[in-house]
Backbone bond lengths (Angstrom), bond angles and torsions (degrees), N, CA, C in turn:
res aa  C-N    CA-C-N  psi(-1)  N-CA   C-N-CA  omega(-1)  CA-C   N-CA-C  phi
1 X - - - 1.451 - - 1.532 109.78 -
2 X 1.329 107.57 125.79 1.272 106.68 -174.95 1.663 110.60 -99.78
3 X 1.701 119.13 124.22 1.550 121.85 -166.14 0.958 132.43 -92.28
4 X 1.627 127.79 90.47 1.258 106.09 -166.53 1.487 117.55 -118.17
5 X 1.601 115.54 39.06 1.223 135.67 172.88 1.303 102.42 -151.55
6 X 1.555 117.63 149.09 1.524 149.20 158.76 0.792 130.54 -142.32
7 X 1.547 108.41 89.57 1.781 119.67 -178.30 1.648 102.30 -89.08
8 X 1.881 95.42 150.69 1.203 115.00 -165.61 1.696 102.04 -133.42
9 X 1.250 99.69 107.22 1.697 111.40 165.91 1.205 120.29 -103.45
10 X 1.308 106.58 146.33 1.613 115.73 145.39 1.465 112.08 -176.00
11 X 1.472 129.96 178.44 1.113 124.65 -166.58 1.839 124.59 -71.99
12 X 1.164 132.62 136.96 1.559 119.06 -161.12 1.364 98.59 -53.11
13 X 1.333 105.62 138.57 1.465 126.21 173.64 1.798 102.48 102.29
14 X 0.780 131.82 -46.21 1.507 134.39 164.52 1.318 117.41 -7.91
15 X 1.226 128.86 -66.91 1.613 134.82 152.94 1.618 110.54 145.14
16 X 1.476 109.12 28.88 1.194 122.47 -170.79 1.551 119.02 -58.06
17 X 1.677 118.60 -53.80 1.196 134.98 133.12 1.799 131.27 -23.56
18 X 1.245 100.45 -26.66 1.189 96.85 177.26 1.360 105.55 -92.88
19 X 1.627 123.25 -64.26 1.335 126.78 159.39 1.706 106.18 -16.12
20 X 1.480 120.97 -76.01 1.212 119.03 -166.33 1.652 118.20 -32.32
21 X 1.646 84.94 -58.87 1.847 95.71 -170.44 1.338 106.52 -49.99
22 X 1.206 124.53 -53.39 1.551 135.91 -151.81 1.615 95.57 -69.89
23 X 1.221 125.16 -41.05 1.553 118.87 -154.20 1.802 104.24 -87.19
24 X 1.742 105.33 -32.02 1.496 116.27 168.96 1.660 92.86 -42.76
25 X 1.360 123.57 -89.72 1.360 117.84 -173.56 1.348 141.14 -36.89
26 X 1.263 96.80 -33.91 1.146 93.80 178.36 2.238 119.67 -105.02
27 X 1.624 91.52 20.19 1.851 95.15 171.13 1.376 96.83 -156.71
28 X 1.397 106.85 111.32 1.796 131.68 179.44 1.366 107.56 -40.76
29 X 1.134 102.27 -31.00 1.424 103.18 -149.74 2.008 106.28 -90.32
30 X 1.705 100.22 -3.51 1.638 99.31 -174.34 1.784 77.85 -83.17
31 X 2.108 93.03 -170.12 0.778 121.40 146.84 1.708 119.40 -148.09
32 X 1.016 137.14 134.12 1.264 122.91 159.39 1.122 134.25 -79.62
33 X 1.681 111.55 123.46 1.853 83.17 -176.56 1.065 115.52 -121.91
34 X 1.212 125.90 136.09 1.611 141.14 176.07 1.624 129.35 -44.60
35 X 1.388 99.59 107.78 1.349 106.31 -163.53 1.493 98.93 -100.15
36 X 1.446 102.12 167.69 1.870 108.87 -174.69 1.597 115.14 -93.20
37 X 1.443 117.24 147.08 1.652 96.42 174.23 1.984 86.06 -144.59
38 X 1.387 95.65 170.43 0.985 124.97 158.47 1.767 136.97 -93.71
39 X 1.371 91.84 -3.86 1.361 95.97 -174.37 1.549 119.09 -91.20
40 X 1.340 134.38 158.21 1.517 110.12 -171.31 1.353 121.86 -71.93
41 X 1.176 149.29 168.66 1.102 150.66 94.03 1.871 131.21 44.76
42 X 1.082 118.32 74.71 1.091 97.25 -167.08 2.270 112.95 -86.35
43 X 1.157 121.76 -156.11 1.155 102.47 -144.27 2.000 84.12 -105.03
44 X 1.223 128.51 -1.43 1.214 118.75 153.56 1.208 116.51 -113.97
45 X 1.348 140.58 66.24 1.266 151.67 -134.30 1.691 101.05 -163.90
46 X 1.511 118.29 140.33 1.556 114.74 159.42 1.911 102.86 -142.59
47 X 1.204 121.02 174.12 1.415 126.14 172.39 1.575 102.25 -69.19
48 X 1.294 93.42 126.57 1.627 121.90 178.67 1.604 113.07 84.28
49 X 1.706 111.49 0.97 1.510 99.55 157.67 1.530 111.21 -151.76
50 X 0.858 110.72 115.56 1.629 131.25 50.45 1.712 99.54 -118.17
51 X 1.170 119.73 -7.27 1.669 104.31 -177.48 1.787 98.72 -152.93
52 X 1.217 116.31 -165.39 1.521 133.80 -167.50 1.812 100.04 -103.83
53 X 1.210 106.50 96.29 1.546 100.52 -169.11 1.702 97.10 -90.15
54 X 1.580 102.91 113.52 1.602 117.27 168.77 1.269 122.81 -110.94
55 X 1.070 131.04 163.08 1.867 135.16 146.74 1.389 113.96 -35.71
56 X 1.110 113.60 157.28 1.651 129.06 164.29 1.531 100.26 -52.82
57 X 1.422 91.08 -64.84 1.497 103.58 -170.41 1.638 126.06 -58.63
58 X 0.809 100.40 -15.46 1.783 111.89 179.63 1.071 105.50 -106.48
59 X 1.405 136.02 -37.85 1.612 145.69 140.38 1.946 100.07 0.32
60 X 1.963 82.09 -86.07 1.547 95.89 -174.01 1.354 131.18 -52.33
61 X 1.854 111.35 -29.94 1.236 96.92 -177.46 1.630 116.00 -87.77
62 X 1.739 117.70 4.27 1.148 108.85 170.32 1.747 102.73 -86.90
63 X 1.116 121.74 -41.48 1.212 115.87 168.52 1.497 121.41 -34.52
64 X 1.337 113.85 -58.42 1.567 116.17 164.63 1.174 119.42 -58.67
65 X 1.468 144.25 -4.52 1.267 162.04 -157.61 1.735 99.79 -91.04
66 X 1.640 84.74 -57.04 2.210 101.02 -168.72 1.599 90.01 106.12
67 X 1.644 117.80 34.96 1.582 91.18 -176.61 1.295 92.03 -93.14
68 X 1.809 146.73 -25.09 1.416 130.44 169.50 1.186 114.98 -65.02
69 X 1.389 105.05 155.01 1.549 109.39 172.18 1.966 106.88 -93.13
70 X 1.250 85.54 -14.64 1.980 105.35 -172.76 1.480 92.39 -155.90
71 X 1.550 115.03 150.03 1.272 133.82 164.67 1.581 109.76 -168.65
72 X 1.086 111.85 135.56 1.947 107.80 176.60 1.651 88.99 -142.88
73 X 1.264 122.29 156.08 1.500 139.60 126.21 1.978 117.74 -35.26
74 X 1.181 96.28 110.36 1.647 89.39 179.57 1.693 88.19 -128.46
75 X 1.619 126.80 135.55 1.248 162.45 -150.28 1.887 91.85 21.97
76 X 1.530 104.69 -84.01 1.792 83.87 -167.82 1.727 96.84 -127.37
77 X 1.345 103.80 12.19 1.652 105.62 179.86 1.715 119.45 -122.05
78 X 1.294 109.94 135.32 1.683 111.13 -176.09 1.818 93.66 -81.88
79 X 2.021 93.68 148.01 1.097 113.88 158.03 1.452 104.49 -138.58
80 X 1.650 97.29 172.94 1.550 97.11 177.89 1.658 102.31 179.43
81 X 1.292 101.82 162.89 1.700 113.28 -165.88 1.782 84.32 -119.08
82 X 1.826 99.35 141.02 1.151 104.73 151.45 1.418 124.32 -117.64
83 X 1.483 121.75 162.81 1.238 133.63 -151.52 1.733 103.67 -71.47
84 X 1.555 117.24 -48.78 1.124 105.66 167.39 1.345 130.97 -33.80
85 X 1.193 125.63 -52.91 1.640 127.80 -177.34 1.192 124.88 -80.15
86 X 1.440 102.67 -6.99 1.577 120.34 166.26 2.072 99.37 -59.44
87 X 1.249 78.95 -69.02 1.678 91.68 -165.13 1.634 107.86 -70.69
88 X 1.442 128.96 -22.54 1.544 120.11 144.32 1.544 129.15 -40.00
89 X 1.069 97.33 -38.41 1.606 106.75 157.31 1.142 112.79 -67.80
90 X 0.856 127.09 -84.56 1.434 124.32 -170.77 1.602 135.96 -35.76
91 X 1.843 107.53 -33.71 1.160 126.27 164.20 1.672 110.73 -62.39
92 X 1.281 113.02 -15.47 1.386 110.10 174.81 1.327 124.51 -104.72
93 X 1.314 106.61 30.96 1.837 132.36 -168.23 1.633 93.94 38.12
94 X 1.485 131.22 49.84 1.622 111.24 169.17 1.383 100.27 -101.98
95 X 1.284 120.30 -177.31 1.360 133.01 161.58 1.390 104.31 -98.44
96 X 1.252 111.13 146.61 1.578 133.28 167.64 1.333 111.54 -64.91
97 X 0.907 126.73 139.31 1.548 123.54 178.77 1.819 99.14 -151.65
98 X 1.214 97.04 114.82 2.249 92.38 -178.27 1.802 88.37 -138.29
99 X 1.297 87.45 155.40 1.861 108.90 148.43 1.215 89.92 -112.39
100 X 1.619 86.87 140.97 1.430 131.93 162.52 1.254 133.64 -122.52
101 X 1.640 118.13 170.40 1.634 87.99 159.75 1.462 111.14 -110.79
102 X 1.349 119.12 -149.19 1.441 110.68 -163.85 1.546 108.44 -76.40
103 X 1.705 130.45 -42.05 0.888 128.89 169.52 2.202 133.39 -51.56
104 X 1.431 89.23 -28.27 1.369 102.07 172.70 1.747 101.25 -79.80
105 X 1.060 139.53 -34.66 1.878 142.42 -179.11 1.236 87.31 -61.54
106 X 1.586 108.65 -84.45 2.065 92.31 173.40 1.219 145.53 -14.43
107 X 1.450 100.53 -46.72 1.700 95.85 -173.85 1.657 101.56 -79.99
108 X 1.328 88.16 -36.73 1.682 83.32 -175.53 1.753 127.19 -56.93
109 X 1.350 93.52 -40.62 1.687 125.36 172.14 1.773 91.72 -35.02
110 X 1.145 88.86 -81.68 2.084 105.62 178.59 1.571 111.94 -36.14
111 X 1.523 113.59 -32.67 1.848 103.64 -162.54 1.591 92.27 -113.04
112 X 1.174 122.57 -37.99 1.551 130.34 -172.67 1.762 117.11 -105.78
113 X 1.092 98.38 16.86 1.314 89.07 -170.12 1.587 140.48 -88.16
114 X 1.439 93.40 32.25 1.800 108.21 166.00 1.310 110.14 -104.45
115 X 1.341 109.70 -29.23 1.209 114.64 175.16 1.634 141.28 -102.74
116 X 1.445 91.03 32.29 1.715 110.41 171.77 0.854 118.37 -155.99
117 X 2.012 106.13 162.70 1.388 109.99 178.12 1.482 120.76 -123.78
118 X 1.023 130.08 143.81 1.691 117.00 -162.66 1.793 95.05 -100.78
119 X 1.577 110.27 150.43 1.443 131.98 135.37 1.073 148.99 -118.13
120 X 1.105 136.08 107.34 1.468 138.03 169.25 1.571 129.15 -73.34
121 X 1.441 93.15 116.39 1.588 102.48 178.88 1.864 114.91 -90.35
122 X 1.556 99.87 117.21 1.591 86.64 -173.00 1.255 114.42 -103.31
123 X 1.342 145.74 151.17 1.389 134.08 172.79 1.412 98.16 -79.36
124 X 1.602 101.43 -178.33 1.647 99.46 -159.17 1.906 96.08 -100.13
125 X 1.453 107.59 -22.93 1.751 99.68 150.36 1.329 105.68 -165.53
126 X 1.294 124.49 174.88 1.462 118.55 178.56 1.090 116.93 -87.40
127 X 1.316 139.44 6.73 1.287 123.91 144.66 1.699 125.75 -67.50
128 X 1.633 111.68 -12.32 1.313 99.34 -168.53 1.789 75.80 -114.01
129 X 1.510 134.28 -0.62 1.490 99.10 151.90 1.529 117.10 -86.00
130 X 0.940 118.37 -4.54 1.638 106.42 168.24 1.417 115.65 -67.88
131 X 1.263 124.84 -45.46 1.364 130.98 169.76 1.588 112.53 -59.19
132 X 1.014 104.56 -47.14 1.760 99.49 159.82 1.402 139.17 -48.25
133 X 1.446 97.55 -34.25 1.489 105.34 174.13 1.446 120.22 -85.89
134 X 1.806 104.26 -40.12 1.509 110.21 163.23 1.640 123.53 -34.80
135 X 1.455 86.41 -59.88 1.662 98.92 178.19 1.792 129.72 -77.38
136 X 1.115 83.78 -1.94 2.269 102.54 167.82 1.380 94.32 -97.62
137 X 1.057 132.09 -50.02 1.912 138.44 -168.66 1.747 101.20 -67.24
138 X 1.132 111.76 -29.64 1.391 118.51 -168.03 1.997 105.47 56.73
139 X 1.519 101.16 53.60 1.223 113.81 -176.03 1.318 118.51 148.05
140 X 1.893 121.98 -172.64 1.564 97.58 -171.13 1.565 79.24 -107.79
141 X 0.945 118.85 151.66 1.607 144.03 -167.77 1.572 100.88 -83.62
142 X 1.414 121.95 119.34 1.423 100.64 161.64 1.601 149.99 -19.19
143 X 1.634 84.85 -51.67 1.530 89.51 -177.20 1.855 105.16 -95.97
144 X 1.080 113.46 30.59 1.852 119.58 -172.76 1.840 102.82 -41.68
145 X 1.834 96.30 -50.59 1.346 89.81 -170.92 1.512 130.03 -70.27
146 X 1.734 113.68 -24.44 1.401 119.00 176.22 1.764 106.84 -66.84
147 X 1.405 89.49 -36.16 2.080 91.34 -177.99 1.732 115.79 -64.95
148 X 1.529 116.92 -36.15 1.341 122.03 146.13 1.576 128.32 -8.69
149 X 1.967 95.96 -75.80 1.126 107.13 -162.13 1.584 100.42 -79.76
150 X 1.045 92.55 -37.61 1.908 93.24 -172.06 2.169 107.83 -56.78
151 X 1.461 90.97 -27.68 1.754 93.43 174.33 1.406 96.76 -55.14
152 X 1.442 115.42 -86.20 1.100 116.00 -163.61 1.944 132.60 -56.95
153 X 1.373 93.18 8.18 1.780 108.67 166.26 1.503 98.97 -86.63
154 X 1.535 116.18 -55.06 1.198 134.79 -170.26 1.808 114.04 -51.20
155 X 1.169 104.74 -36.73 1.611 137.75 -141.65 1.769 88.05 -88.25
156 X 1.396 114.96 -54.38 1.519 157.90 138.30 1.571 103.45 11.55
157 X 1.599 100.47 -84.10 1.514 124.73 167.19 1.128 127.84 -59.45
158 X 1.590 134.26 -4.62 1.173 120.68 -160.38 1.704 118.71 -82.60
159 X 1.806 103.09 -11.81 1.373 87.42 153.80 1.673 153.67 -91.20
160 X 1.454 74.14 21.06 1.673 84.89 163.46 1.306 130.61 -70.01
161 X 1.336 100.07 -21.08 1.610 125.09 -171.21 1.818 111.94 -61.00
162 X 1.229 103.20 145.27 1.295 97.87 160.81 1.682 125.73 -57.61
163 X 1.507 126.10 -44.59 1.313 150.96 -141.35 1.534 101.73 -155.12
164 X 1.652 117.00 134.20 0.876 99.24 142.48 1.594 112.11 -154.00
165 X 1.290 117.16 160.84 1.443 113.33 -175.20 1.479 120.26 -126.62
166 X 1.243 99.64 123.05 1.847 102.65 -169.60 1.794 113.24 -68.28
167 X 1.532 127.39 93.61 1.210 102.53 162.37 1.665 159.44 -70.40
168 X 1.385 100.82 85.61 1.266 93.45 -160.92 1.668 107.99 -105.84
169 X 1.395 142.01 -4.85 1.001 123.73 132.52 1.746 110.30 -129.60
170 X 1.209 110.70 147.09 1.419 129.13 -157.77 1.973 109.41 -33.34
171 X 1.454 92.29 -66.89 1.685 98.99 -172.24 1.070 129.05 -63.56
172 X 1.512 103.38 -52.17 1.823 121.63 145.82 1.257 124.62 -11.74
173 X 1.299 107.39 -56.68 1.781 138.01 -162.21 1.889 102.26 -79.44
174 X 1.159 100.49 -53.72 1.605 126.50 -174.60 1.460 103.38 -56.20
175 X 1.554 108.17 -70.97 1.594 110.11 166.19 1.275 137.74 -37.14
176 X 1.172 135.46 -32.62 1.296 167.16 -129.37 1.544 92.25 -121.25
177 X 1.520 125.43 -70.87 1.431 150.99 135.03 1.183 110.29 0.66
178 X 1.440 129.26 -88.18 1.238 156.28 168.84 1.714 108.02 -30.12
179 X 1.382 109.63 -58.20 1.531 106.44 -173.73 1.601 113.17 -86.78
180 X 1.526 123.54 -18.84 1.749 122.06 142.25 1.705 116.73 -39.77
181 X 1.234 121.45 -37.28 1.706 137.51 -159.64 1.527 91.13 -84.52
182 X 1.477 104.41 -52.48 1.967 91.95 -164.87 1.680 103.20 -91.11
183 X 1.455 117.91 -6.02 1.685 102.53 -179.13 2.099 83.65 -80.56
184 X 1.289 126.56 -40.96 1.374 110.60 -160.22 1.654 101.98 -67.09
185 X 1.083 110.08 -36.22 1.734 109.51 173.48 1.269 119.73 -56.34
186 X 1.516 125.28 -0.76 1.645 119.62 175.47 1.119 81.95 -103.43
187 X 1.325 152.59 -33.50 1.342 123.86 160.31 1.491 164.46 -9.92
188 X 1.797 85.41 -43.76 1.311 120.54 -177.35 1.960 113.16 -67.27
């Protein structure tokens, strides 16, 4: 099977994003690609990273368009990948490399699914991802309690996954991470 996607889940706060960023830099051969959301801005955040910050409304009418290839509602905000930047990647012989959440791996699973491999990043329990998120939010987040439950739905699924790696301390976790990424890249 030849790989030319690696989606990366786990529940927000998990460190999926972090994994992502770090491994783009440090292996030529990924790419990350920038998916769209609706949700705001958080306070280390700019347009185009970590995603395409839009309206609801402009959201929907590309959605109604066919410009995602995948899009779901995850807690109270839409995201979604479009197909173009899929295949911008690809024209540049990289591999895809995204976090997602569990509903976006699905769809993809269904349309792409010879050509990927999934990971799940787990925290080591949800009490110490709540504290994780507290302390990334620099507070408890409105929606803390829906992101809770949705972990542990999420948390739920993770053996569907191809891979998965428990983060319970950062480098440890990363490494572990890191050497799943380059055995699937001899793949290619």
């Amino acid at each position: 099977m030849k790989v030319q996607m690696i989606l990366v889940a786990a529940p927000s706060g998990a460190g999926k994003s972090s994994f992502v960023d770090r491994v783009v830099k440090e292996i030529p051969d990924l790419e990350d690609v920038i998916t769209y959301t609706t949700r705001a801005m958080r306070h280390h955040e700019e347009q185009g990273h970590p995603y395409h910050f839009i309206s609801e409304d402009e959201f929907k009418e590309r959605r109604d368009q066919g410009f995602f290839v995948e899009w779901a509602k995850v807690h109270t905000n839409f995201y979604g990948t479009s197909m173009e930047s899929l295949e911008a990647t690809w024209r540049k012989n990289k591999v895809v490399i995204m976090d997602l959440d569990i509903q976006g791996v699905r769809t993809f699973k269904q349309k792409l699914a010879g050509s990927l491999k999934t990971v799940f990043i787990l925290p080591p329990s949800l009490e110490e991802l709540k504290r994780r998120i507290i302390y990334r939010d620099k507070g408890v987040p409105a929606d803390l309690e829906v992101r809770m439950k949705n972990a542990a739905i999420e948390m739920a699924e993770s053996a569907s996954f191809d891979y998965k790696v428990v983060n319970e301390e950062f480098e440890e976790s990363y490494h572990k991470f890191k050497k799943i990424i380059e055995e699937l890249l001899r793949l290619r």
